[in-house]
N, C-alpha and C positions, 0 to 999 in steps of 0.2 A: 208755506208749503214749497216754493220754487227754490226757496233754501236749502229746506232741507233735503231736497232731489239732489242738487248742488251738490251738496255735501257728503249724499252719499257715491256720487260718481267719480270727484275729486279726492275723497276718502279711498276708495276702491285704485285710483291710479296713483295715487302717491305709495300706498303698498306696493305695487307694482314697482313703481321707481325703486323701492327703497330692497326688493330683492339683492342680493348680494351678487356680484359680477352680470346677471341678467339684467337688472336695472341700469348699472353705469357703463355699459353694451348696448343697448337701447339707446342711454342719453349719449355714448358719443358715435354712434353707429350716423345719428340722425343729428351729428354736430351742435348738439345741444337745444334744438329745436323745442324737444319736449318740454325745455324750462322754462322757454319764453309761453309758451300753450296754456302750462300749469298757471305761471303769472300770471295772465289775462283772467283762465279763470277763477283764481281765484278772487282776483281782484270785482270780477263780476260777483262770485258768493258772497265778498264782504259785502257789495251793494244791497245784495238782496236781502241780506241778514241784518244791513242797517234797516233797512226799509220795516222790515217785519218784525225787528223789535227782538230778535233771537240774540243766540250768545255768537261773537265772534270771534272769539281762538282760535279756530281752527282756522278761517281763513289770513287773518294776522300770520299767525305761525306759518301756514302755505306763501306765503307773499314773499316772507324773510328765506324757506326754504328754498323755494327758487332761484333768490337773488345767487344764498351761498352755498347753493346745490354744484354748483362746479369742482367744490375741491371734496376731490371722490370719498374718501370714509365719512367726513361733518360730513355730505350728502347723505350717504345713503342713511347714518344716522336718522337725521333731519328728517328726509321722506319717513321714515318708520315713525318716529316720532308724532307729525304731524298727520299722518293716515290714523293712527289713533285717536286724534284730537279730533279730528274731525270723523272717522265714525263713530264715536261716542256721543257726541253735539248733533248729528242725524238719528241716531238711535232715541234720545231723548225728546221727550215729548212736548218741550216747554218753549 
Protein backbone atom coordinates (compact mmCIF):
# COMPACT_ATOMS: atom_id res chain seq x y z
CA UNK A 1 0.00 0.00 0.00
CA UNK A 2 2.95 2.58 1.07
CA UNK A 3 4.03 1.83 -2.48
CA UNK A 4 1.72 2.34 -4.11
CA UNK A 5 1.00 5.97 -2.39
CA UNK A 6 4.68 6.29 -3.51
CA UNK A 7 4.05 5.87 -6.76
CA UNK A 8 1.37 7.76 -7.09
CA UNK A 9 3.10 11.13 -5.70
CA UNK A 10 6.33 10.41 -7.62
CA UNK A 11 4.28 9.49 -10.71
CA UNK A 12 2.48 12.91 -10.29
CA UNK A 13 5.97 14.95 -9.84
CA UNK A 14 7.86 13.35 -12.48
CA UNK A 15 5.00 14.63 -14.92
CA UNK A 16 5.61 17.81 -13.59
CA UNK A 17 9.29 17.65 -14.22
CA UNK A 18 8.76 16.33 -17.49
CA UNK A 19 6.49 19.60 -18.65
CA UNK A 20 8.41 21.26 -21.35
CA UNK A 21 10.47 24.63 -20.38
CA UNK A 22 8.22 24.55 -16.96
CA UNK A 23 9.93 21.47 -15.66
CA UNK A 24 13.60 22.31 -16.72
CA UNK A 25 12.83 26.13 -15.08
CA UNK A 26 11.94 24.44 -12.08
CA UNK A 27 15.05 21.98 -12.11
CA UNK A 28 17.35 24.63 -12.79
CA UNK A 29 15.69 27.60 -10.95
CA UNK A 30 16.31 25.27 -7.77
CA UNK A 31 19.99 24.24 -9.18
CA UNK A 32 18.98 20.97 -9.67
CA UNK A 33 17.84 20.27 -6.30
CA UNK A 34 14.70 18.62 -7.40
CA UNK A 35 16.84 15.60 -8.99
CA UNK A 36 18.51 14.74 -5.99
CA UNK A 37 14.69 14.87 -4.03
CA UNK A 38 13.28 12.63 -6.83
CA UNK A 39 16.39 10.20 -6.19
CA UNK A 40 16.00 9.63 -2.67
CA UNK A 41 12.56 9.19 -3.34
CA UNK A 42 12.56 7.11 -5.53
CA UNK A 43 14.97 5.18 -4.13
CA UNK A 44 12.81 4.92 -1.01
CA UNK A 45 9.72 3.39 -3.60
CA UNK A 46 12.04 0.92 -4.84
CA UNK A 47 12.34 -0.18 -1.02
CA UNK A 48 8.93 -0.21 -0.47
CA UNK A 49 8.01 -2.00 -3.51
CA UNK A 50 10.89 -4.61 -2.63
CA UNK A 51 9.33 -5.06 0.47
CA UNK A 52 5.73 -5.60 -0.70
CA UNK A 53 6.50 -7.79 -3.41
CA UNK A 54 5.04 -5.01 -6.23
CA UNK A 55 6.47 -4.44 -9.59
CA UNK A 56 9.46 -2.02 -9.75
CA UNK A 57 9.94 -0.23 -13.03
CA UNK A 58 8.87 2.56 -12.24
CA UNK A 59 11.12 3.27 -9.44
CA UNK A 60 14.32 1.58 -11.42
CA UNK A 61 13.42 3.88 -14.23
CA UNK A 62 12.96 7.12 -11.74
CA UNK A 63 16.63 6.34 -10.13
CA UNK A 64 18.27 6.40 -13.83
CA UNK A 65 15.93 9.53 -14.64
CA UNK A 66 17.33 11.32 -12.09
CA UNK A 67 20.82 10.44 -12.50
CA UNK A 68 20.49 11.59 -16.50
CA UNK A 69 17.77 14.18 -15.81
CA UNK A 70 20.51 16.88 -16.21
CA UNK A 71 20.88 16.94 -19.88
CA UNK A 72 17.73 18.92 -20.64
CA UNK A 73 15.57 17.17 -23.73
CA UNK A 74 16.79 12.92 -22.55
CA UNK A 75 15.34 14.70 -19.20
CA UNK A 76 12.35 15.82 -19.84
CA UNK A 77 12.01 12.76 -22.14
CA UNK A 78 12.85 10.51 -19.24
CA UNK A 79 10.54 12.49 -16.55
CA UNK A 80 7.64 11.79 -19.19
CA UNK A 81 8.51 8.49 -19.68
CA UNK A 82 8.85 7.43 -16.19
CA UNK A 83 5.61 9.40 -14.72
CA UNK A 84 3.91 6.94 -17.00
CA UNK A 85 5.64 4.05 -15.57
CA UNK A 86 5.05 4.63 -12.58
CA UNK A 87 1.34 5.79 -12.85
CA UNK A 88 0.52 2.87 -14.46
CA UNK A 89 2.29 0.55 -11.67
CA UNK A 90 0.04 2.71 -9.04
CA UNK A 91 -3.01 2.40 -10.87
CA UNK A 92 -2.77 -1.30 -10.96
CA UNK A 93 -3.86 -3.46 -8.54
CA UNK A 94 -1.34 -6.15 -8.26
Amino acid sequence: MVSRNLKWVTGGLEAFLGIPIIGGLFITLWQWVPLVIMLVLHIITLIYSNKEGKVKTGPILGIVTSVVGVIPIVGMILHIITAIFLLIEAGYNK
